[in-house]
C-alpha positions in Angstrom: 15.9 5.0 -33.1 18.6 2.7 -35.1 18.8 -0.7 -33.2 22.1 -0.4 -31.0 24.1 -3.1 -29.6 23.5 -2.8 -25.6 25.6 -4.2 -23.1 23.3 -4.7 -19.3 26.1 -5.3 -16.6 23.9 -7.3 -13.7 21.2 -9.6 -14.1 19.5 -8.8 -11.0 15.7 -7.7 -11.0 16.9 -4.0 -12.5 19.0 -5.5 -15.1 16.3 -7.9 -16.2 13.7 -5.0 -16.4 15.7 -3.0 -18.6 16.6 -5.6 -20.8 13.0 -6.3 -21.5 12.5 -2.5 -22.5 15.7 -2.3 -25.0 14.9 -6.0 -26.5 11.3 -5.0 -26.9 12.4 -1.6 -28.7 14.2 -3.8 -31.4 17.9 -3.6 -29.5 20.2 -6.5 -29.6 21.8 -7.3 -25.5 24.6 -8.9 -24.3 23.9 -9.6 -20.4 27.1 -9.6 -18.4 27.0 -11.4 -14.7 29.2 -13.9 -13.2 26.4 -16.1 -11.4 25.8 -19.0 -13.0 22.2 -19.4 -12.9 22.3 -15.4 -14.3 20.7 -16.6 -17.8 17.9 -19.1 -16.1 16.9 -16.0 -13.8 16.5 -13.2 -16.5 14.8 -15.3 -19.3 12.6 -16.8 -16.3 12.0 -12.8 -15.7 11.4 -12.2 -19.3 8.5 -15.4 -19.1 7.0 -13.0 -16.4 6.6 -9.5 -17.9 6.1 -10.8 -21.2 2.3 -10.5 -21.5 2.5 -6.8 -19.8 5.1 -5.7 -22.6 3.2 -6.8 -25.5 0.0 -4.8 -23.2 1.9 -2.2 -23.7 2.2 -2.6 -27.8 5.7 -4.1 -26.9 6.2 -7.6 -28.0 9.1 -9.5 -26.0 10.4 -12.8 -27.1 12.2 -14.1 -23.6 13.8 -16.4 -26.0 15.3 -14.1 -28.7 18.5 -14.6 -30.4 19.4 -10.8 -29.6 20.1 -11.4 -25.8 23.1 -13.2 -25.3 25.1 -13.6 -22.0 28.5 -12.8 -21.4 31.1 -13.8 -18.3 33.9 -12.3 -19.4 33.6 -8.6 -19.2 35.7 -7.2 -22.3 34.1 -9.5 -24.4 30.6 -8.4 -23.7 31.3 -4.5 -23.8 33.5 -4.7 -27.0 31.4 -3.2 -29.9 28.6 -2.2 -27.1 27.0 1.3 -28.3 25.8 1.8 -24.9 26.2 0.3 -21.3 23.7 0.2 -18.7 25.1 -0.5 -15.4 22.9 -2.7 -12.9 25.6 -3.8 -10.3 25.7 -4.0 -6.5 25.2 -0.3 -4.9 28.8 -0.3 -3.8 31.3 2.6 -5.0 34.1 0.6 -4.9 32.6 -1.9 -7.2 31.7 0.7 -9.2 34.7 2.6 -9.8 36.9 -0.5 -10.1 33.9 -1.4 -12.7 33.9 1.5 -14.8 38.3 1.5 -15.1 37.9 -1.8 -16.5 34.8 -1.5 -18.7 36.8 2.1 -20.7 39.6 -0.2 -21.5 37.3 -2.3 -23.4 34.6 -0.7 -25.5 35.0 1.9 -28.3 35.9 5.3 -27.2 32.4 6.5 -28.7 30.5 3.7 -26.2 27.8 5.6 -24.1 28.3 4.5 -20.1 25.3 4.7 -17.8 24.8 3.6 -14.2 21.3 2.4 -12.9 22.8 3.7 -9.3 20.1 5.0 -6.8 22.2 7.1 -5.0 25.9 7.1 -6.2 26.9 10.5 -8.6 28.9 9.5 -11.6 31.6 12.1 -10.2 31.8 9.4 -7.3 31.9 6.5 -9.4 34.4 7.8 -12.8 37.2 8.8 -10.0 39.6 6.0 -11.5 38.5 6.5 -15.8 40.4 7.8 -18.0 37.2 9.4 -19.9 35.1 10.6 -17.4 33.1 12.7 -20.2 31.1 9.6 -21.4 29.9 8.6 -18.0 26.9 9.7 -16.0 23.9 8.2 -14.5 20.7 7.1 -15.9 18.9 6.2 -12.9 15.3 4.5 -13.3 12.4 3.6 -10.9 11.6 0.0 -10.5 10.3 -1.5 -12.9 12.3 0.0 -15.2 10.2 -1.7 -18.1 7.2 0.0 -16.9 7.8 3.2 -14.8 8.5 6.4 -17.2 11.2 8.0 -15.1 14.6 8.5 -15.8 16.7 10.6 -13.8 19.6 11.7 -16.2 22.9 12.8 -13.7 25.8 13.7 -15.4 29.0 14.2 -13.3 31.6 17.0 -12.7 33.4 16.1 -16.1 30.4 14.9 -18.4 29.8 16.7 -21.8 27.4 18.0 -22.8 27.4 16.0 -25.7 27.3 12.7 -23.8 24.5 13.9 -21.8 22.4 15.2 -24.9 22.6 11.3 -25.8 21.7 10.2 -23.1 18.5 12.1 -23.0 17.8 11.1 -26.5 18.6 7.5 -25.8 16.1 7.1 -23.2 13.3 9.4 -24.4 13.2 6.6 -27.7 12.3 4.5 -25.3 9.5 6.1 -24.3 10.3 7.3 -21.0 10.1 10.7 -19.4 13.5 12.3 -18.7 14.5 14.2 -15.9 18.2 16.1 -16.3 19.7 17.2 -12.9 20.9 20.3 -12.9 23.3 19.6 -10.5 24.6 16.1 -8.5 22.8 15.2 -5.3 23.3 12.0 -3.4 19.9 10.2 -3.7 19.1 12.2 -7.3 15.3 13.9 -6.9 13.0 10.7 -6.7 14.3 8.6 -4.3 15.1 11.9 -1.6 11.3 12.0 -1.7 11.2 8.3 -1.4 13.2 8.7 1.6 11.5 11.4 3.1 8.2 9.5 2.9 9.7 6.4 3.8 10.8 8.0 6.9 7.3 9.5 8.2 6.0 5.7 7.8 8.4 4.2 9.4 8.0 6.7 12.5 4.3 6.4 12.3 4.1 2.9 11.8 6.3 2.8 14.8 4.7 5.2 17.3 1.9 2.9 16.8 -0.4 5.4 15.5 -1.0 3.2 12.0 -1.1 -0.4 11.3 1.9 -0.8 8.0 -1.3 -2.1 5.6 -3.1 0.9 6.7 -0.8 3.3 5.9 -0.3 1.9 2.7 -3.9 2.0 2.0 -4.0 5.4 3.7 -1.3 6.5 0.6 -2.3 4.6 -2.0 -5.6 5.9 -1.3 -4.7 9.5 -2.0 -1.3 10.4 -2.6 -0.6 7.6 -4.7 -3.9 8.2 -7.3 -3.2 12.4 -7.1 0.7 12.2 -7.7 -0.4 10.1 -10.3 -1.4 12.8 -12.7 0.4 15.6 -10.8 3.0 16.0 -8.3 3.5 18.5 -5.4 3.4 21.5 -7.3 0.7 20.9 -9.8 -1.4 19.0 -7.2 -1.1 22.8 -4.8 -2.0 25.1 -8.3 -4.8 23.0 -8.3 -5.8 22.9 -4.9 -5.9 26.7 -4.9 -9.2 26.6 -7.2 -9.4 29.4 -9.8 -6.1 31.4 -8.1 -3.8 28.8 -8.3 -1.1 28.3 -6.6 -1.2 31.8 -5.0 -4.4 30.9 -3.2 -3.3 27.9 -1.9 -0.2 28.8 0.1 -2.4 32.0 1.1 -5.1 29.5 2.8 -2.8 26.6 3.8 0.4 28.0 4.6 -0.3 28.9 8.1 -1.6 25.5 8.3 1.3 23.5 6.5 4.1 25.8 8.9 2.3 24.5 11.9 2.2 20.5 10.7 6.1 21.0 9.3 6.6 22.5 13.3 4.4 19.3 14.7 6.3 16.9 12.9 9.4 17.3 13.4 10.2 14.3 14.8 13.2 12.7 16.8 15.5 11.4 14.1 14.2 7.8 13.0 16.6 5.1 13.5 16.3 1.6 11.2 18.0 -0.2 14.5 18.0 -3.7 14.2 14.9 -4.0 16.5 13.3 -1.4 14.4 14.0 -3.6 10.8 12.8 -6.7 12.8 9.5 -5.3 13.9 8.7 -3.5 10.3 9.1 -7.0 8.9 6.8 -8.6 11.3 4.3 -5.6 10.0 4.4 -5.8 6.8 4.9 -9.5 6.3 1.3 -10.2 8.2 -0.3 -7.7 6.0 1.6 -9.4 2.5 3.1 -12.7 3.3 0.3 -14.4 2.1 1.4 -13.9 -1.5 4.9 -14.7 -2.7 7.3 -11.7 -4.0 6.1 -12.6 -8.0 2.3 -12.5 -7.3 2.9 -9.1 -6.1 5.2 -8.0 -8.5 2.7 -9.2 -11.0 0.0 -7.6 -9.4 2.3 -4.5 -9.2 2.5 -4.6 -13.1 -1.1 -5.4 -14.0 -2.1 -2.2 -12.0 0.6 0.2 -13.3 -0.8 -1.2 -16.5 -4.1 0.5 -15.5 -2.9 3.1 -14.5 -0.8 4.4 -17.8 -3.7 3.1 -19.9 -5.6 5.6 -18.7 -3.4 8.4 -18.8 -2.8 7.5 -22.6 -6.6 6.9 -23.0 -7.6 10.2 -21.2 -4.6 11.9 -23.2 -5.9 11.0 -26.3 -9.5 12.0 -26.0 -7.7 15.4 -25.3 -6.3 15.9 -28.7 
């Protein structure tokens, strides 16, 4: 791909990520955030995943005259070939956000929203060109994690959405284009879903927090690795597939859907408070960046393989 002037609106951990990926793909960024300690916090970001970028055959230069940071928000959107959009999940940030950033970059300027759960038909209600916006949303970290959940809105073309793809499968990752808009987009629904059995288990007291992690990681985590729901039952039915799985376990997966449907799980304040206490005592021994960095060293594992195990393949 032809090096493109990207503008990253947000300097948070999302907006750092991906401006690791499109500097170390040879892009020049302008950063846009108001906080004044926005620069000090991304390069110091940069310092971090450095060595796991250039792992990855990546080289990243935390100090590079590409990335540049911006306050003023026409300035750092005027001649941008694409915006990635990292800001606070709140839509009417967004919208106001999006208004303002059409008035400033080129008509042909490519706008995409990091949002986890906002539709771009939510978010281009006040734009005047609608057809250039949709969302590219990531999973964290988006320097390392493959995903990208392309989501274009109600009034995105075709052609924009075409780009998009294109855009972010030169970076490497593994696009996903949504048929239709969903709050939540694919991933994080079955985030959520998950999320919510732990919490109820964790809070029925049937499973320490650190256990059920292990208790995922474990096996979930390693088999969704290199195949996800479907392929994972295909496989599980032996030589007749997927056929021969439901026929053996649907009885059984019926019964367990019945059994656990629980009472609706509410994150009450006590609720928050007493997950915190959990999980801190398994994890508060380490700060936030020696598990981040831990995070990172073992996705790096993890895609090595798959690229190593891919290769012997062919």
């Amino acid at each position: 791909m032809q090096a493109m002037n990207i503008t990253v609106i947000g300097g948070g951990l999302i907006g750092a990520s991906w401006t690791a990926l499109f500097l170390a793909h040879g892009h020049t960024v302008c950063l846009h955030d108001l906080a004044l300690d926005a620069e000090a916090r991304v390069r110091t970001e940069l310092r971090r995943v450095q060595p796991f970028m250039t792992e990855l055959g990546l080289p990243l230069d935390p100090d590079s005259r590409r990335l540049s940071f911006e306050s003023d928000l026409g300035k750092a959107v005027k001649g941008a070939d694409v915006v990635q959009e990292c800001g606070p999940e709140r839509l009417a940030f967004k919208q106001h956000l999006w208004a303002d950033v059409e008035k400033h970059c080129s008509a042909e300027t490519l706008l995409l929203s990091s949002s986890s759960g906002m539709t771009a038909s939510m978010q281009s209600k006040a734009m005047n060109s609608p057809q250039r916006m949709l969302v590219g949303h990531p999973f964290n970290p988006p320097h390392l994690i493959p995903l990208v959940e392309v989501v274009p809105g109600s009034k995105t073309s075709e052609a924009s959405t075409q780009r998009a793809r294109a855009f972010y499968e030169a970076l490497g990752k593994r696009v996903v284009v949504l048929h239709k808009e969903i709050p939540g987009f694919v991933a994080n629904r079955i985030q959520a879903a998950v999320i919510r059995e732990s919490v109820a288990l964790v809070r029925q007291g049937v499973v320490s927090a650190e256990d059920l992690d292990v208790a995922v990681t474990q096996s979930l985590g390693l088999r969704w690795a290199t195949g996800g729901p479907f392929l994972s039952a295909h496989l599980g039915g032996g030589q007749g597939g997927v056929r021969a799985f439901f026929k053996q376990f649907a009885n059984g997966l019926q019964l367990l859907w019945l059994h656990t449907r629980l009472r609706p799980v509410f994150l009450s304040a006590a609720t928050q408070r007493a997950l915190a206490k959990d999980v801190e005592q398994a994890y508060g021994s380490q700060t936030i960046d020696q598990l981040g960095t831990l995070r990172d060293q073992q996705q790096i594992a993890i895609l090595r393989a798959l690229k190593k195990a891919t290769s012997s393949e062919t």
